[in-house]
N, C-alpha and C positions, 0 to 999 in steps of 0.2 A: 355645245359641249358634249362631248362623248357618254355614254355608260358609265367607263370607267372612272370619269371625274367626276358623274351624279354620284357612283357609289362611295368615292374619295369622303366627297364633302359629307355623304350620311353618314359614314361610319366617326368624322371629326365631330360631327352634330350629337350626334349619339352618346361617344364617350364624352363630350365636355358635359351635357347637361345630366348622364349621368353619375357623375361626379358632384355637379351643385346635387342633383335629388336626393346625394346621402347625406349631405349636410342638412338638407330641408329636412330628411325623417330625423335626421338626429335635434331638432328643431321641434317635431311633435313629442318626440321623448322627453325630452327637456319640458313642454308643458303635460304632458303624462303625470313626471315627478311631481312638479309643483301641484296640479290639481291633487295628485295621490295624499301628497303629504301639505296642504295648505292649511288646515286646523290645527296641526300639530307644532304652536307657538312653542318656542324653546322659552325654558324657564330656568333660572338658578337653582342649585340643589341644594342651598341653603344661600343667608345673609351674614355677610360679615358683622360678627359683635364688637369686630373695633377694623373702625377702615383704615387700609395698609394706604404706604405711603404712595403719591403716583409723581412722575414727571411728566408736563406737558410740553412734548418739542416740535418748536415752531422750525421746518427750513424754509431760509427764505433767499432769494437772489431777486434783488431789481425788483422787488414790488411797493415803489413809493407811492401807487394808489389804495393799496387793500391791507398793509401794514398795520396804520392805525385801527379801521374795523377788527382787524383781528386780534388786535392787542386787548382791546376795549372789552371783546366779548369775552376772552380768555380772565380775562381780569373779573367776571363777572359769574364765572363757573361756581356754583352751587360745592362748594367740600373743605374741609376744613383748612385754614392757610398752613397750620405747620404740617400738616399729611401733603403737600404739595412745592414741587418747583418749578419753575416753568425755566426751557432751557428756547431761546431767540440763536438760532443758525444761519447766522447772517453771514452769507457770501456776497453780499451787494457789493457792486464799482460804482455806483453812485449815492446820491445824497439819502436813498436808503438807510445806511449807516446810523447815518441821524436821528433817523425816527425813530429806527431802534433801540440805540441808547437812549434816545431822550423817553421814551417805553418802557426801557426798562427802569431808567431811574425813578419814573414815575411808581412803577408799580414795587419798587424796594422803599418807594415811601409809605407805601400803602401796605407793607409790612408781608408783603409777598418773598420768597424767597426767588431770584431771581438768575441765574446765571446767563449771560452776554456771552456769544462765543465769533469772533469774525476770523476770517479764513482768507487769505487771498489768494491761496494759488490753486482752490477748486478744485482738488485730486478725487475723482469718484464723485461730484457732482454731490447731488441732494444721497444717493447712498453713501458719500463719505464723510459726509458732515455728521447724518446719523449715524455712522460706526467711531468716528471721531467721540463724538458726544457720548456715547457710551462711558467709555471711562469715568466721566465726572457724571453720570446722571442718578441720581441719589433713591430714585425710586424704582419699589420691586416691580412696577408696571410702567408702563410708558405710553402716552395718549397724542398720539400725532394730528397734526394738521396742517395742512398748505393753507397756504396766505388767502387762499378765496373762501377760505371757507369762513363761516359763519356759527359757532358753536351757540349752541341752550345753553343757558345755569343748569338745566336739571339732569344735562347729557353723559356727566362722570359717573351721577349716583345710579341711573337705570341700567348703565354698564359694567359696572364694577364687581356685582356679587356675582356675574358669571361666573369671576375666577376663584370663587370657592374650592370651584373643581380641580383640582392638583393638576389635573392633566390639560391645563384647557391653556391654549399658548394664545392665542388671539379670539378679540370679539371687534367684531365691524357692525359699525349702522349702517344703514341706508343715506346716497346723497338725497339730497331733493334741492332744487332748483330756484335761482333765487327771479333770476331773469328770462323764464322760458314763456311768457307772454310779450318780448321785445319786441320779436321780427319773428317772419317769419320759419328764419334761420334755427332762432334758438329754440323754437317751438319744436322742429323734425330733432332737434339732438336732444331735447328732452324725451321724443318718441320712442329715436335711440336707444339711448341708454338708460330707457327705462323697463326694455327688454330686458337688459343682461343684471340692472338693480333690481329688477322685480322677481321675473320669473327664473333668471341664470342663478343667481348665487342662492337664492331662498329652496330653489330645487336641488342643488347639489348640497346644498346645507343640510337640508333636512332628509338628506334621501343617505346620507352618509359618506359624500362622495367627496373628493377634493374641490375645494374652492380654493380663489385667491384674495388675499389682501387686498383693497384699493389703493393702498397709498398714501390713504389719509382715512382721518372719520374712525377710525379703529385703534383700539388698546393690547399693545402685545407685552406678556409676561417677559421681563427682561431674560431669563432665566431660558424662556424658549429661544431666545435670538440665539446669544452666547452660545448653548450645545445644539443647534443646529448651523456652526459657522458665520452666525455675523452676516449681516452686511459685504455684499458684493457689488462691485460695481463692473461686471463685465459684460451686462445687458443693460438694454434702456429700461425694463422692465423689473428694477430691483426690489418690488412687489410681490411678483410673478415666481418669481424665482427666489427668493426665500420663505414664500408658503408654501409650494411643492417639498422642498428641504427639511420644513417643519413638519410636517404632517407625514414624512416619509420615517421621521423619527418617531412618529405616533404621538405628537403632538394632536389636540382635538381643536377647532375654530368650530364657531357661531357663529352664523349673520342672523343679522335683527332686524327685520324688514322692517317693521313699526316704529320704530327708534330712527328719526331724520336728522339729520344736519343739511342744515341748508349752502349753498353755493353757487360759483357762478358758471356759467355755459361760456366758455367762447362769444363774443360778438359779432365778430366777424370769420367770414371766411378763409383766411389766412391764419388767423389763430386756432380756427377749426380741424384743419388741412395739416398744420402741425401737430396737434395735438394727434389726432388720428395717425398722421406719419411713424409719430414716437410706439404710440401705445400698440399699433400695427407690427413693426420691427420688434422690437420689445418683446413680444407674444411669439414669435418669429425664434427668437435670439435663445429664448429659455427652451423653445422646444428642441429646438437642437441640444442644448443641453443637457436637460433635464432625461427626455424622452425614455433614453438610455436606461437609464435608470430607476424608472417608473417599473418599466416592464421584468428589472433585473430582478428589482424586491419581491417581496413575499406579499404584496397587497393583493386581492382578488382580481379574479378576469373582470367582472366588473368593476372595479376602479379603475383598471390598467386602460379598460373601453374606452369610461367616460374622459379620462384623464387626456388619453392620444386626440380624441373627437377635443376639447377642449383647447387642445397646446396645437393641434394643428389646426384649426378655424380658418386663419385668417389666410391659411392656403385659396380659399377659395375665390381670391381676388386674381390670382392665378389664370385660375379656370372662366374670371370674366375678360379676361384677354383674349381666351377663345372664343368666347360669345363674341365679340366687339369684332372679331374677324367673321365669324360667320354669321351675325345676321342678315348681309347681302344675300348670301347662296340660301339662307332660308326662307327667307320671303320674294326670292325674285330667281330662285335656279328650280328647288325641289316645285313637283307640282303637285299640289293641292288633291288629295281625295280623302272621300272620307276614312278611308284605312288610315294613312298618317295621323288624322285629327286622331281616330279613338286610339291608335296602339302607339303613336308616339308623341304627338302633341299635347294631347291630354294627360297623360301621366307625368309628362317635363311637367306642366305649370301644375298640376296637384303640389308633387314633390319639391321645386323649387322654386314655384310661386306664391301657390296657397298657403302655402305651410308659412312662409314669411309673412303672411299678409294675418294667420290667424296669432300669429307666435306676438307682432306689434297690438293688433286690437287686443288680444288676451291680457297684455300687460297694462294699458288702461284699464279694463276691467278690474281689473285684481286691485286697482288704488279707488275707483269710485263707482256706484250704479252706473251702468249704461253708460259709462267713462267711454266704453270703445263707441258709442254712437257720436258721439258727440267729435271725436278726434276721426273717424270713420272720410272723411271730405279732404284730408290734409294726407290719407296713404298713399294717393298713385305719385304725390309731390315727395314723400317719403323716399319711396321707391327709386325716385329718379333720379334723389338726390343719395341715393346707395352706389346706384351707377353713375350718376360724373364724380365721387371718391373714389372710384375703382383705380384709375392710372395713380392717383396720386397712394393709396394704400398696396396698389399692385407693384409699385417699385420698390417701395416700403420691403413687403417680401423679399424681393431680388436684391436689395442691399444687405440683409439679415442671410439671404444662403451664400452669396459671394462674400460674406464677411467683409464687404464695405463699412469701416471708422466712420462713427460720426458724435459728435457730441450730445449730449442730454439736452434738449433746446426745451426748457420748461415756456408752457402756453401763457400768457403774457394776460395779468389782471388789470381788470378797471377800476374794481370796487362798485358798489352800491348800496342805497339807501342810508349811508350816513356822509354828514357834513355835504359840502357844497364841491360842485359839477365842477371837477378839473377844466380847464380850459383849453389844455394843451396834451396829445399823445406823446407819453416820453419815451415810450417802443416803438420802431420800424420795424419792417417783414422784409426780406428776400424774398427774390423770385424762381421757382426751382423751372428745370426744363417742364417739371407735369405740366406747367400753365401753357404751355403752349402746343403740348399733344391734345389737353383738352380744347384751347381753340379749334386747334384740325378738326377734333372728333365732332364736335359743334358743328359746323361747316358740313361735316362729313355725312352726319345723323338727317340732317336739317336737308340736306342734297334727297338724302333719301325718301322721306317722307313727300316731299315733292314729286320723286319717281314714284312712289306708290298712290298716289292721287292721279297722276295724269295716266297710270295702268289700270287705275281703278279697281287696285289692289284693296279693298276696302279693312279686309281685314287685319292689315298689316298697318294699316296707319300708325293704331292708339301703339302699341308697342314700340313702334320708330319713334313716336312725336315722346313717349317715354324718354329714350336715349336723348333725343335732340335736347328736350328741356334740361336734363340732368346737367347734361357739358355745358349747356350755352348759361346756366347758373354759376353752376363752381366756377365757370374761367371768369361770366359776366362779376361775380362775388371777388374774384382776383385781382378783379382788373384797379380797381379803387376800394376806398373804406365807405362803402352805404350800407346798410341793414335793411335793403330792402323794404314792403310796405309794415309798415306796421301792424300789429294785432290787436293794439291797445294804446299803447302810449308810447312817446319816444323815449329811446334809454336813456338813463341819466346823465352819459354823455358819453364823446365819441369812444369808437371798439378801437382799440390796439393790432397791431399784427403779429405776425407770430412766427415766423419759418426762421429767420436768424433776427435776433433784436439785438440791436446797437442804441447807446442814448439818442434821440433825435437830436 
């Protein structure tokens, strides 16, 4: 290979990992804040001497296994019955329905105020249902939740004097995890996203910076919906993008690290795959949107920083397309001395390695003692399974700037720990073309680590056999429904798919 082509490929080397390293330092800033401001628990500014009234709205489509759970625990919430109604958003095509009603009936015996609402031509998805439901929802606050989750009794009353504060449009708990000791699987998406539940929203929370809604698990002031526009459904992400909206109104949010609700992870890989698909584009979808507008307002250069570095994140799935092309010319074209090691190799893995490897153990930390030692064995598996999600969240991307339609495909529940182990999975998965770039890549990765053993390229292996294992999980996790080994015990029964689900 010529000069010119060694220089080609350093200057592609260069800019791509330069690109992930400002993510990485924006990665260190991110636990900056959280360390900076970690004692500084938010508190109410006072308690309500007479609690206002709330509504609790369920959406839900197709969840005949996690319905009853969450009816039961809903029916079990700590506050008083006439301060409460609970609104069931039932878009289900199957026997769903049923359970629904037969839910609701129950709990209008139980002298709950109950409103049933079914919908069947699903306009705006889970955003339309909640904009729909607005009209009839009786209370000044609104307490959401999706079908997996798991609420406390005691979760409305720790929340609720937040909104003392006139100004305060939403308060979000923290998930926590119902099933992250199944498999292996659910164990790394607890790792996951326990960065972005730990140290993302608790540091932009408390550092005064925009955060966003999850989704669920959170109580918004009706009053902030309304004058920041309602409910939109023109992203996957109608979270996302109606927290930026509110807060651009000078709306205030809370996150409440300490305050959990429990729920469930994905079981499997294709439920996984989707879910990240969505939340990917989604994130994708508002930045193009929003961005605009961040920067037009009168908010500070710091907010406008942190806001851009947030809304464009998930760019950097991007940027591992060019990893995935140049690892060959990096471990087998450029050659080796120690100048490369200190002035360019060493600062790529500071900045876009290290930085991800402290930013995951930190966020153990911050929930238990020496939390990160203990999960410390499970990060290079972490890691690898960051990169075989790459194709599947990198197109993700590419569908959200080319304005590629796709529907809301909410991630498909099992349920757990109440009643008895369904027998039968009533969701299938589609297959998208990712699954089969990642076979290649498998093959591909796995080609290479073989050439770097019989070059006796020593250093280059653990990095390769990194990629190899990554792709030959995700596609191996595609390929059928196993969970892999276990960590503990088997799930209470089989995982669902998730990419397009039809009744089985």
């Amino acid at each position: 290979m010529t000069d010119w082509n060694l220089i080609l490929w350093l200057i592609c080397y260069i800019a791509v990992f330069f690109g992930l390293s400002m993510f990485g330092a924006h990665r260190l800033r991110i636990l900056y804040l959280y360390w900076k401001h970690r004692r500084h628990t938010p508190a109410p500014v006072r308690r309500f001497s007479e609690l206002p009234r709330v509504t609790v709205q369920l959406p839900i489509f197709n969840e005949v296994h996690v319905v009853g759970q969450l009816l039961e625990a809903v029916s079990k919430i700590d506050y008083p019955r006439e301060k409460l109604q609970i609104q069931i958003l039932d878009d289900s095509t199957d026997e769903t329905q049923e359970l629904c009603q037969d839910g609701a009936a129950r709990l209008i015996r139980e002298g709950y105020d109950v409103e049933y609402r079914h919908r069947r031509n699903r306009v705006g998805f889970k955003a339309g249902a909640l904009e729909e439901a607005m009209a009839t929802a009786t209370g000044e606050f609104l307490l959401i939740f999706d079908a997996d989750f798991v609420p406390t009794p005691e979760v409305l009353h720790k929340m609720i004097h937040y909104f003392t504060d006139p100004k305060m449009g939403m308060v979000q708990a923290r998930w926590s995890h119902l099933n992250k000791a199944d498999s292996l699987l659910t164990l790394l998406q607890s790792m996951m996203l326990d960065g972005h539940l730990v140290l993302e929203q608790t540091a932009r929370s408390r550092s005064g910076h925009f955060f966003n809604f999850n989704g669920t698990a959170g109580i918004w002031r009706k009053e902030c919906i309304v004058s920041s526009g309602g409910w939109e459904h023109d992203t996957l992400t109608e979270d996302m993008d109606l927290s930026y909206r509110a807060q651009m109104r000078g709306w205030r949010f809370v996150y409440l690290k300490d305050i959990t609700v429990p729920a469930e992870l994905p079981p499997d890989m294709d439920g996984f795959k989707s879910q990240q698909h969505r939340w990917t584009k989604g994130s994708i979808q508002v930045c193009k949107k929003i961005l605009a507008d961040v920067w037009k307002s009168e908010e500070s250069l710091r907010i406008k920083l942190e806001a851009t570095a947030h809304l464009g994140a998930n760019f950097t799935y991007l940027l591992m397309f060019g990893v995935l092309v140049l690892m060959y010319p990096a471990n087998f074209l450029f050659q080796n001395s120690w100048e490369k090691a200190l002035f360019l190799d060493l600062p790529v893995f500071f900045l876009a390695s290290f930085s991800v490897i402290i930013f995951y153990l930190a966020a153990q930390g911050a929930q238990t003692p020496w939390g990160w030692l203990k999960r410390l064995p499970y990060l290079p598996l972490l890691l690898a399974l960051g990169v075989g999600m790459s194709i599947n969240n990198g197109i993700a991307v590419l569908e959200a700037l080319f304005d590629r339609p796709s529907d809301f495909v909410r991630t498909p529940k099992y349920g757990r720990g109440t009643g008895p182990a369904l027998p039968k999975i009533r969701y299938k998965a589609g297959r998208s073309i990712s699954f089969w770039i990642e076979v290649i890549l498998a093959v591909y990765f796995s080609t290479l680590v073989l050439l770097a053993l019989w070059k006796h390229q020593w250093a280059s292996v653990p990095i390769l056999a990194m990629f190899a294992f990554g792709f030959v999980y995700v596609a191996a996790g595609s390929t059928k429904r196993w969970g892999f080994s276990s960590l503990s015990k088997p799930p209470a029964a089989p995982s669902p798919d998730g990419d397009a689900m039809v009744p089985a």
